[in-house]
N, C-alpha and C positions, 0 to 999 in steps of 0.2 A: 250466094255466100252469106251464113248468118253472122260467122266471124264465134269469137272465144269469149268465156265468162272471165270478170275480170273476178270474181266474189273468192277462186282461190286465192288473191296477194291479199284482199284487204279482207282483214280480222275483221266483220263485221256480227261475231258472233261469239264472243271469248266468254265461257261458262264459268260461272263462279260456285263452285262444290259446296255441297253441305252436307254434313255427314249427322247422321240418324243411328242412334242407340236402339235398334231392335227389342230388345230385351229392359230398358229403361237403366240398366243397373250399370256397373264399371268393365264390360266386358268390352273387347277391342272395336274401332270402328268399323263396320263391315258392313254398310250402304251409304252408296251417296248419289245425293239427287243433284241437279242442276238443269237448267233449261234457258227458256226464253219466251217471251211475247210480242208482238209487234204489229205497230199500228201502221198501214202506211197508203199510199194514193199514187195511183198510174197517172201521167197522162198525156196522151198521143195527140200530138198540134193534126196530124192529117186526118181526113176523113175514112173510114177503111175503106178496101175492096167489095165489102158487101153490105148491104141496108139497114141491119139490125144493128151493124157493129157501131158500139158508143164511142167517145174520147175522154171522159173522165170513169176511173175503176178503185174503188175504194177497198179496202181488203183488211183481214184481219189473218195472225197467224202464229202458230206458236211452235215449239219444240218442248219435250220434258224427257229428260234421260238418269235410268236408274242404273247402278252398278253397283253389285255387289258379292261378298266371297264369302265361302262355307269351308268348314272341314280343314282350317290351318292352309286358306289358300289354295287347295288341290282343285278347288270346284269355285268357278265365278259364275255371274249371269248378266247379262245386261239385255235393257229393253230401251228400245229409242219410240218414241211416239214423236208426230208431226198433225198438224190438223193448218188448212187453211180454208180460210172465208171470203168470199168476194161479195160483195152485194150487188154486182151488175154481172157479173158471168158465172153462173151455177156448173159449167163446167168445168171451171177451175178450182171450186170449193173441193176438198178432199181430204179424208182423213188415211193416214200412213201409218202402219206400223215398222217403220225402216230396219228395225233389229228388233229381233227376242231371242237371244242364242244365249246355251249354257257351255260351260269349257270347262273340261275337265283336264287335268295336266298334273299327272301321277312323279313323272320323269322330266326329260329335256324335252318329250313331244308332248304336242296337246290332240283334245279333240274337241269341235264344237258340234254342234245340232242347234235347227232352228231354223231363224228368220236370219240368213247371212248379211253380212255388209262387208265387202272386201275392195279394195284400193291399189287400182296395180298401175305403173307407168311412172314417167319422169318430167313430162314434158308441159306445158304449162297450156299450150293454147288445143294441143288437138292429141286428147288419151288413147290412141290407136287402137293398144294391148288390153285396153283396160273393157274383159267381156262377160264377167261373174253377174253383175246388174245391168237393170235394165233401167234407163233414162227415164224420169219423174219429166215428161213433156209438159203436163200441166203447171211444173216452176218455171218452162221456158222464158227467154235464153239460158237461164241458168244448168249448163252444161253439170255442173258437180251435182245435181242434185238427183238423187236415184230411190229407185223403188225396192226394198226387202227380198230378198230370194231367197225360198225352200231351200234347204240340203245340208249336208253333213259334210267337215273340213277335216281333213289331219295333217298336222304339221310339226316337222322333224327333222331334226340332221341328218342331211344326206350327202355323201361325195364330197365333204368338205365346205357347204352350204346349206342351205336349209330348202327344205321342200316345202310343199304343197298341196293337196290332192282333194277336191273337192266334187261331190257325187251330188247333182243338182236336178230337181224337178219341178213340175208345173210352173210352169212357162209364164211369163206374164207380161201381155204386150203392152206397146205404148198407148198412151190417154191420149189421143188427137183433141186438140179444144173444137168443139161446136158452137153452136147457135149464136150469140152477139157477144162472143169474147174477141180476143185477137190472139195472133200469132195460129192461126186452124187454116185446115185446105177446104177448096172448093164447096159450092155446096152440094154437086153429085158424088163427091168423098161417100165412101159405102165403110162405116168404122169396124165391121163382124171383122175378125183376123180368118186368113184360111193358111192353113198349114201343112208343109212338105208330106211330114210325119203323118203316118196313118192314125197314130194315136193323140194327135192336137198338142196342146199341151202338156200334157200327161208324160211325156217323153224324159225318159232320163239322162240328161247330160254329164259330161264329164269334163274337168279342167284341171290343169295343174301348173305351178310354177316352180322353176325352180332358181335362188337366185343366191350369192357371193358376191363379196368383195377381196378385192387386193389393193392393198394398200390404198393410193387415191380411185382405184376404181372399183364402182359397185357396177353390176350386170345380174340383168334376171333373163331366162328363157322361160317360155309359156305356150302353151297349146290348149286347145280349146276343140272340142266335138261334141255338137250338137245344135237344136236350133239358136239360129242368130236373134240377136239383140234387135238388129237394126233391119227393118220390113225393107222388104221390096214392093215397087208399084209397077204394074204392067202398063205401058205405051197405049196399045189397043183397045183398050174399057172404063170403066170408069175408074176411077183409082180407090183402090181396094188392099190395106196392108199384106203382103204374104211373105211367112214367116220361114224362111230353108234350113236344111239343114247342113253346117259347114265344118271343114276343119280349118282353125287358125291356128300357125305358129305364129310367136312374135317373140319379137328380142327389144330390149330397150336397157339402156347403158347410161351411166351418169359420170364425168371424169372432173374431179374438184383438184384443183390448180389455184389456191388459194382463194381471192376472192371472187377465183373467176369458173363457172361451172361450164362445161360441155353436156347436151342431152341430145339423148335418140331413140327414137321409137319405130320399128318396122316390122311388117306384118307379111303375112303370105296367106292370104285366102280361097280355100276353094270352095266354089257353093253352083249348085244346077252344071255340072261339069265344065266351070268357067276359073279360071285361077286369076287373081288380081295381086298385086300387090302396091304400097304405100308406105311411106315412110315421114317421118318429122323430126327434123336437125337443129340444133342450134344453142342458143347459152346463154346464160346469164352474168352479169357484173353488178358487183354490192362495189360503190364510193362512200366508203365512209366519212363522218363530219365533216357533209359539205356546205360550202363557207365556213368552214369553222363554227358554228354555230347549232352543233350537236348532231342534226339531220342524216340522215343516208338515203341515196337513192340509187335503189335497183334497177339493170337495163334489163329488157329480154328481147330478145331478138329469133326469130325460128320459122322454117321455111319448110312447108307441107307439100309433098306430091302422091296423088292419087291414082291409078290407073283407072278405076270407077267414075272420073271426072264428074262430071252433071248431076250422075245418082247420087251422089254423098249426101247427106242428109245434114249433115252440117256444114255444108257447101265448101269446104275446106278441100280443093284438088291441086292447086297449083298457085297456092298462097303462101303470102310474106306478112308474119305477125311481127308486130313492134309494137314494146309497152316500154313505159317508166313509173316506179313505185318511187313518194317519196313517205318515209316517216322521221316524221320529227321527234323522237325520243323524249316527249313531253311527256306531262302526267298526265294528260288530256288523251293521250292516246293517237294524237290528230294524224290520219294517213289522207291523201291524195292518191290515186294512179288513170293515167292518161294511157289509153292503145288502142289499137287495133288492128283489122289484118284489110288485106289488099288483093285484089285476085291480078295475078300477075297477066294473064292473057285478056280477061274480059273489061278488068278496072271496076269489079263488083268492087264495096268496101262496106267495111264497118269500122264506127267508131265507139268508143266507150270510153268516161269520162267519170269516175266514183269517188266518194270522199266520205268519211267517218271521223266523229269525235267524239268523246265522252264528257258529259257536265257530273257525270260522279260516279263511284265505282260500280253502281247499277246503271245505269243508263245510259244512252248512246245516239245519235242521230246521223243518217244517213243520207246523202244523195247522191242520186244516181241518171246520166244520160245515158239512152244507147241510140245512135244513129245509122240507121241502113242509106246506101247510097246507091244511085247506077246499077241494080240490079236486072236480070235479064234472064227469059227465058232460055233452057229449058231450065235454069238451076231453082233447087229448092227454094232457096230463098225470096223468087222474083214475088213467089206468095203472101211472103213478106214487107213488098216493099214500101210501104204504107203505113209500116209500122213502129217505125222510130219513134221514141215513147221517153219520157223523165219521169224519176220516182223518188219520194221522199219517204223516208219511212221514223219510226221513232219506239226504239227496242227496249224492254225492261229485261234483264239477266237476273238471274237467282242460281 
């Protein structure tokens, strides 16, 4: 069990826009940049599971995001670029172009083209639904963090909600880390992808959602065909990613009852003529000014079952997540959040323990523990377990 990124609750990345006069003269603003940089240093108190791997990883990393509108607004564009630097693991170093898509949107429907980035689900600790991108493995734990996807989007009123339709190609598998990083498998790990599909990646997939509200409840429906995000490893040989091709439905619901939310996320998978399904339940609670002294803190609470068990790749099957967010509604920004999840049959666990503050309206300092516990074969994580790790980082925004 690897457990959940805590980096959705805490804002450790708030962009400060700057808008750029293309033209030099008085004509409207219609770019704007924003980004980030950041210095920061791993370091893992254990020795790893293999010879090469170190315990102290120094790293460097940035973000720069442009957005901009043409044509009285009909026509936008945005590019996201990402670049990180390790100085002890080269295979973490990587440069991302997460977005470069243009949107055109004449009417009430749009269209995009490009490098997609799309966000689907409700749930805090385990995105079930969520299968447009593919997981950036090399920011691991960091579960939010994803890789740019080929294809073309349309989205529009339909049935009283809004659709979705997204026509996606070449494929693009996960980064396994090698050589003397951490958080990578074995070293008979064989990284070539081999694929269902006759045609590799190259395969065109299709996805859509479609999702409403009423009144306090929002519900989205989503299907998905074509190759999976998430490889499969064979029992038998060496472990070798292989990529199927599946259909997913998923349904995921959100029911706000003041300050108290209900979430869920469930899925129906078929892939090699095997059908699985999974689901993730449960809610949140916002306590405002607690002790009286301006503060709120958020509970979460959500309860994962898998029929996939062991294979999960996020080791997430038959787990019980518990978080607390608190922020202090300072000017400093200062947030805390304490959680993590529990595997209810094996008593795998994780912890996560992260904290943020700003000394001024650029800069920001963070730290971060993640603690692996009691991990155990066959599950993904047992490869992990050695890798409990603390991080300090220290971010400039523009």
């Amino acid at each position: 069990m690897l457990g959940a990124s805590l980096s959705a609750w805490v804002d450790i990345s708030p962009l400060m826009a700057q808008t750029l006069d293309a033209s030099g003269g008085e004509t409207p603003r219609t770019i704007q940049l924003s980004g980030w940089v950041e210095s920061e240093i791993r370091l893992f108190p254990q020795a790893g599971l293999y010879p090469a791997q170190g315990r102290l990883y120094p790293a460097l990393g940035g973000e720069i995001r442009l957005v901009g509108t043409l044509a009285q607004r009909e026509h936008r564009w945005t590019v996201t670029g990402f670049a990180r630097g390790d100085l002890d693991d080269g295979h973490r170093s990587h440069v991302e172009l997460r977005e470069a898509s243009w949107t055109w949107q004449p009417a009430d429907w749009q269209l995009r083209a490009g490098m997609l980035m799309a966000f689907w689900g409700v749930t805090e600790s385990n995105r079930l639904v969520d299968v447009v991108n593919q997981r950036d493995q090399r920011e691991a734990p960091d579960v939010d963090a994803k890789l740019g996807q080929p294809g073309i989007a349309w989205t529009g009123p339909a049935a009283g909600g809004t659709l979705e339709i997204f026509a996606l190609t070449y494929h693009r598998p996960r980064a396994f880390g090698l050589g003397n990083g951490r958080f990578r498998p074995p070293p008979t790990f064989v990284p070539a992808p081999v694929y269902e599909s006759a045609v590799g990646r190259r395969r065109l997939d299709w996805a859509g959602r479609w999702s409403t509200r009423a009144r306090a409840l929002d519900v989205g429906l989503s299907h998905f065909w074509g190759t999976s995000r998430e490889p499969g490893f064979r029992d038998d040989a060496a472990p070798q990613p292989r990529y199927g091709v599946i259909h997913q439905t998923g349904l995921d619901a959100q029911l706000t009852l003041g300050a108290l939310l209900l979430k869920m996320e469930a899925i129906r998978r078929e892939e090699d003529r095997h059908t699985i399904g999974a689901v993730t339940m449960g809610g949140e609670y916002v306590l405002g000014n607690v002790a009286r002294i301006g503060g709120d803190v958020v509970v979460f609470a959500e309860l994962t079952l898998d029929e996939r068990r062991a294979r999960t790749l996020t080791g997430l099957d038959r787990d019980l997540f518990l978080a607390a967010r608190w922020n202090s509604n300072d000017e400093a920004g200062t947030e805390l959040t304490v959680g993590g999840t529990l595997d209810l049959a094996r008593g795998a666990n994780v912890v996560r323990l992260e904290g943020s503050r700003r000394w001024s309206s650029n800069w920001r300092v963070v730290g971060e523990a993640h603690l692996i516990g009691s991990q155990r074969a066959p599950e993904f994580g047992h490869l992990m377990r050695r890798d409990s790790f603390v991080r300090a980082a220290v971010a400039r925004h523009f």
